[in-house]
C-alpha positions as CSV (number, residue, x, y, z in Angstrom):
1,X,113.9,37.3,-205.4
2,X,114.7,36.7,-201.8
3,X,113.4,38.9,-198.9
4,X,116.0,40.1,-196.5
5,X,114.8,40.2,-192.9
6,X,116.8,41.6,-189.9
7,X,115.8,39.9,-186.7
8,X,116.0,43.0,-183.9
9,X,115.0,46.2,-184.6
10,X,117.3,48.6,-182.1
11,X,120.3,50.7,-182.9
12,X,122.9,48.1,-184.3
13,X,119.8,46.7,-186.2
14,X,119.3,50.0,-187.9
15,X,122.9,49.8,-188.8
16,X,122.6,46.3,-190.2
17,X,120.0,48.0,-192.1
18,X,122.6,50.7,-193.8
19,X,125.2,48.0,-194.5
20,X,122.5,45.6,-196.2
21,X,122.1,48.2,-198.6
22,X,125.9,48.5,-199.3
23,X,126.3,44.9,-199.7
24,X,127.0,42.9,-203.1
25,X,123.9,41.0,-203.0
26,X,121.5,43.8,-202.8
27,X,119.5,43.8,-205.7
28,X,120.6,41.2,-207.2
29,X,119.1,38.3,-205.4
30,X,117.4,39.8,-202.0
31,X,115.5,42.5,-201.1
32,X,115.1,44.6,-197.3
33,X,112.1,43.1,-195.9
34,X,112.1,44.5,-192.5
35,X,112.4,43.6,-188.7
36,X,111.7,41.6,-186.2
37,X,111.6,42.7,-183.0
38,X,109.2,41.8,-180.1
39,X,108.9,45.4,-179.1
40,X,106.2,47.2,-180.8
41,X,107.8,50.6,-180.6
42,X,111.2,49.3,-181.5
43,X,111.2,51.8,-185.0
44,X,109.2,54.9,-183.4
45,X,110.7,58.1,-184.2
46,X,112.9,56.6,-187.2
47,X,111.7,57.5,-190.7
48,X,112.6,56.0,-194.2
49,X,113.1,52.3,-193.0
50,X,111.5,49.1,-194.0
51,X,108.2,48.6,-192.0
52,X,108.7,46.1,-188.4
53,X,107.0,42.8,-189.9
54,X,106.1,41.3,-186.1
55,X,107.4,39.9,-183.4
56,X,110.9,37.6,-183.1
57,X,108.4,35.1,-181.0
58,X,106.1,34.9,-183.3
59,X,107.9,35.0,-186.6
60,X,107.4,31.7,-189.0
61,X,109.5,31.3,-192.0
62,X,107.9,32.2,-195.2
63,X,109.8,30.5,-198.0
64,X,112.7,32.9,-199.7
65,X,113.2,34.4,-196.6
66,X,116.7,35.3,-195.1
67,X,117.4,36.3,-192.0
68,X,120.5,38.1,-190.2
69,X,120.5,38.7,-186.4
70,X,121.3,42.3,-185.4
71,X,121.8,41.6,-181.8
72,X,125.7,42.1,-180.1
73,X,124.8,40.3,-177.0
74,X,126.3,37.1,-177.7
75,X,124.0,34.7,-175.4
76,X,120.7,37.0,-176.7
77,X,121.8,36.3,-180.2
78,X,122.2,32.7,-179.5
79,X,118.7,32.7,-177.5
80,X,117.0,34.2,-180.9
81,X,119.0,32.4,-183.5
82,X,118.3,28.6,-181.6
83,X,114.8,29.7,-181.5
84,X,114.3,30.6,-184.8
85,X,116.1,28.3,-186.7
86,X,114.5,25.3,-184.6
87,X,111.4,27.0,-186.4
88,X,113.1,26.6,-189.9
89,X,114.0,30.0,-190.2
90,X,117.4,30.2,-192.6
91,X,120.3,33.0,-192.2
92,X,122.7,34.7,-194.3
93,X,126.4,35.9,-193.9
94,X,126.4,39.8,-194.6
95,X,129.5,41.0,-195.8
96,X,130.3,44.9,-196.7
97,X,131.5,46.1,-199.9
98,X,134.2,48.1,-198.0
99,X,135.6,45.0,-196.1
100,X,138.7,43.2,-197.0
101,X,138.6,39.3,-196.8
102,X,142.3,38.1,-197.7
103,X,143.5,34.8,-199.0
104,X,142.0,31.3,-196.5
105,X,139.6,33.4,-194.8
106,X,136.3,31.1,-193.8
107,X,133.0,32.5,-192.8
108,X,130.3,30.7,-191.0
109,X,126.7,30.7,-191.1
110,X,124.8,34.0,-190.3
111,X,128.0,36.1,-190.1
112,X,128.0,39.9,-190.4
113,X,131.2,42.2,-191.2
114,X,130.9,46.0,-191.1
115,X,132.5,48.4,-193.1
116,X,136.0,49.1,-193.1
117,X,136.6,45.4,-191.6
118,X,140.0,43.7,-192.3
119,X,140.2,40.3,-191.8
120,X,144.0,39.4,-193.3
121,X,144.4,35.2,-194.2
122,X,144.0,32.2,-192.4
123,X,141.6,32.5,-190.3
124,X,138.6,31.2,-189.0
125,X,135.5,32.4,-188.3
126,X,132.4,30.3,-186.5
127,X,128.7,30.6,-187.2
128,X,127.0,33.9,-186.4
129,X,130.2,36.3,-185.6
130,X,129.3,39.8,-185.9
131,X,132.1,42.0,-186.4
132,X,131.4,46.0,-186.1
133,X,132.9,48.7,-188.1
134,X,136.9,49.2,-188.1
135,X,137.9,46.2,-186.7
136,X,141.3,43.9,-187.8
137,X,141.3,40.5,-187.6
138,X,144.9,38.7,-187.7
139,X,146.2,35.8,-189.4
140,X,145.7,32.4,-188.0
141,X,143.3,33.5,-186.0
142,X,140.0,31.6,-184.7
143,X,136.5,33.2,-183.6
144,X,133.9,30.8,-182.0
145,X,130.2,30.7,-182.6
146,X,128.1,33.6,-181.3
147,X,131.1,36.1,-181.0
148,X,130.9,39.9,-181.5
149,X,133.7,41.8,-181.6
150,X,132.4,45.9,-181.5
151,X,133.9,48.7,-183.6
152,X,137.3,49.0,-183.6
153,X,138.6,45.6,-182.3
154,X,142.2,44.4,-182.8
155,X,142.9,40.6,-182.6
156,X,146.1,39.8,-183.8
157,X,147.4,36.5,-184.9
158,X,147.2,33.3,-183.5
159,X,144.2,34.5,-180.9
160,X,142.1,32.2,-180.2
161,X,138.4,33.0,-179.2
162,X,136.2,30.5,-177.7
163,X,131.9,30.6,-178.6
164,X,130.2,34.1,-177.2
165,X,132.9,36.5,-176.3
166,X,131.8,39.9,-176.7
167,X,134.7,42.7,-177.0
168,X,133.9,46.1,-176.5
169,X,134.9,49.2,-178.7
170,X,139.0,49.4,-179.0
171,X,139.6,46.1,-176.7
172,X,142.4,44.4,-178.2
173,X,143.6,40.9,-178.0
174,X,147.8,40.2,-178.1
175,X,149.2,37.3,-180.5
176,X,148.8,34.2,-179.2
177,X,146.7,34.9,-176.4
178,X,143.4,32.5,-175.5
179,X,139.8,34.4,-174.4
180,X,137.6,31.7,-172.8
181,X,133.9,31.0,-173.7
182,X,131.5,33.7,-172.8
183,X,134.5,36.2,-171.4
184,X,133.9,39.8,-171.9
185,X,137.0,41.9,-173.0
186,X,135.7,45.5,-171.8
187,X,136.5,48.4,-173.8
188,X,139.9,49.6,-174.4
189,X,140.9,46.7,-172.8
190,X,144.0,44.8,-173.7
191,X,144.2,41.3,-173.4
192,X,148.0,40.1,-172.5
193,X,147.7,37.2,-171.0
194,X,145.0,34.2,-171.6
195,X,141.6,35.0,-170.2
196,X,139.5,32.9,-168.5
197,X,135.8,31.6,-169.5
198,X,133.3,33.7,-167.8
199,X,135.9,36.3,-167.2
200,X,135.4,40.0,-167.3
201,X,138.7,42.2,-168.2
202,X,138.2,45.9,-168.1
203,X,140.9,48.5,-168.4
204,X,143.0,49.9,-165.5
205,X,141.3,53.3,-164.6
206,X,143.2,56.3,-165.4
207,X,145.4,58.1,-162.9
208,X,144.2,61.2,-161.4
209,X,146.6,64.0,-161.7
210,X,144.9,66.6,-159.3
């Protein structure tokens, strides 16, 4: 049997945690392992979890490892992946039991998808996308490399997401429209028109009424 090991140890890699346990694969052909993380403390305070194996920068592959990265800083998660797997190191796709995955849906390498993800047909989906709890994914729809789209995302069809975009909880992206590599789309943010690499969006700040 396989070990399962999740490369970063902090909050969303305690949550990767939880859904690893909900997944199809579990017990069947991995185990939980543990972390990775390269700070020693990263699990202090947190009881009942698999033990923090060592360091991301020191980490070699054993053989029948597999690895996820539980990082949602797009160019972090890059930094760790490239270095890892220019070490051998081989990832997995996690997928939840609760998520729907319609017809002509394509996952890369290293992919995770929450709970409660709906991702409809027709759509593609690049290497190491992470995709947090509640969040809908449109048809004919594209996600590049490295992506993370936070909880409760909405990108509706025919978006088109270039490598490392990072969405924040409740953005949303309109049909059609383009988000350049490495642009953030800020919380509750709505993207309406195409947004440009390197770009930041955030919402319009509420109105005061006093």
């Amino acid at each position: 049997m396989k070990r399962l090991v999740i490369a970063g140890a902090g909050a969303f890699g305690r949550e990767v945690h939880e859904w690893a346990t909900h997944c199809r694969e579990n017990g069947r052909w991995w185990k939980i392992g543990g972390f990775l993380d390269d700070d020693s403390a990263a699990l202090a305070g947190y009881a009942g979890l698999p033990p923090l194996l060592g360091t991301i920068r020191d980490y070699q592959p054993v053989p029948g490892d597999l690895l996820v990265c539980a990082l949602g800083n797009p160019a972090a998660k890059r930094r760790v992946v490239t270095s890892l797997l220019a070490r051998g190191a081989r990832f997995t796709t996690l997928v939840h039991a609760n998520a729907v995955i319609g017809r002509d849906v394509r996952l890369g390498q290293g992919c995770i998808i929450c709970p409660d993800v709906t991702l409809t047909c027709d759509i593609r989906v690049g290497n190491f996308v992470t995709i947090n709890v509640g969040s809908s994914v449109g048809h004919n729809t594209f996600l590049g490399d490295w992506t993370t789209l936070s909880g409760h995302c909405d990108v509706t069809g025919y978006a088109h997401l270039e490598e490392e975009v990072f969405m924040g909880s409740h953005a949303s992206i309109l049909p059609g429209v383009r988000v350049g590599k490495s642009a953030v789309v800020g919380a509750g943010s709505i993207a309406v028109i195409n947004v440009p690499a390197g770009a930041t969006l955030a919402p319009r700040p509420s109105l005061r009424l006093d």
